[in-house]
C-alpha positions in Angstrom: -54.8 19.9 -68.2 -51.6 17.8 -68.2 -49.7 17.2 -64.6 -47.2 20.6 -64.5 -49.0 22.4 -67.1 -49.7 25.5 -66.0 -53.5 26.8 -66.3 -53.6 30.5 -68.2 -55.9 33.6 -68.0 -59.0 34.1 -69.5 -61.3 37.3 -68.6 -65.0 36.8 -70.6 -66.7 40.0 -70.7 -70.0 40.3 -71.2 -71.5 43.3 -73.0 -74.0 44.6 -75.2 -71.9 46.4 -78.0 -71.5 44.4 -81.3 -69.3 46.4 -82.9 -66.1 44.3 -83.3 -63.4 47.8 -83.9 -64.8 48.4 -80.3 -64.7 45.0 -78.7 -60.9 44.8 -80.5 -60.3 47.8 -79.0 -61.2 46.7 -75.2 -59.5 43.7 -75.9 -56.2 45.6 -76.6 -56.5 47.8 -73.8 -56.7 45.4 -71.5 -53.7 43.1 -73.1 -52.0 46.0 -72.4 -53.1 47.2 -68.9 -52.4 43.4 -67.9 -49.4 42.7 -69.4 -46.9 44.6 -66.4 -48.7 41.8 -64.0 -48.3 38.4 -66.3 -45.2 36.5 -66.3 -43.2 36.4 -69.6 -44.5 33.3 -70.4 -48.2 33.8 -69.3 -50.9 35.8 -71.2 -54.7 36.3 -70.6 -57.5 35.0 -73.2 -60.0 37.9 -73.6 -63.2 36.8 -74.6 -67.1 38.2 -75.0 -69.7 36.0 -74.2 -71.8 35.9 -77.4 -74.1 32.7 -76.3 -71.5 30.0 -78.1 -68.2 28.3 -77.6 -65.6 28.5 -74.8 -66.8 32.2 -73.4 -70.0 30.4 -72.0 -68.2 26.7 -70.7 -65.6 29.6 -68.6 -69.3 31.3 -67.3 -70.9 28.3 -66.0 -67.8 27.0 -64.2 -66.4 30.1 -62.7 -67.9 32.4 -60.8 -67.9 36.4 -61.7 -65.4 38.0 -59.8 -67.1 41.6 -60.9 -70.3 42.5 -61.9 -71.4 45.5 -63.0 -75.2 46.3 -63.9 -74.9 49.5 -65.4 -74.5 49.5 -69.1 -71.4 53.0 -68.9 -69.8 52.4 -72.1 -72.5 51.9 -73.7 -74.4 55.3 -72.6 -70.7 56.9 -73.6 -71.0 55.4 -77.4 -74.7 56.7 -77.7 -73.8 60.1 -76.8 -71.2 60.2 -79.2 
């Protein structure tokens, strides 16, 4: 990062859905749900960890603010 550069937002979420009209869909509910607290400049990088690539760089040098165990959404799509 450059002196005065201002760092942005990225959420990784890790889950075990592959289906990418769902994943797309969290993604866009969050961009909304978020967008009332970011600044009209700032915006959030939503990612999944899938293993590769920036998602997994972000995981090892941050520490998870939440963890959940419990698979919810998940048991929700099954039942569906």
């Amino acid at each position: 990062m450059k002196d005065g550069e201002k760092p942005h937002l990225a959420l990784v979420i890790e889950t075990e859905i592959k289906d990418k009209s769902i994943i797309e869909a969290i993604s866009q509910d969050l961009a909304v749900s978020t967008k009332g607290f970011l600044g009209e400049d700032e915006y959030i990088d939503i990612l999944v960890n899938d293993g590769n690539g920036t998602a997994v760089e972000i995981t090892k040098a941050v520490k998870p603010f939440y963890v959940r165990k419990s698979s919810w959404l998940k048991k929700v799509l099954i039942r569906q």
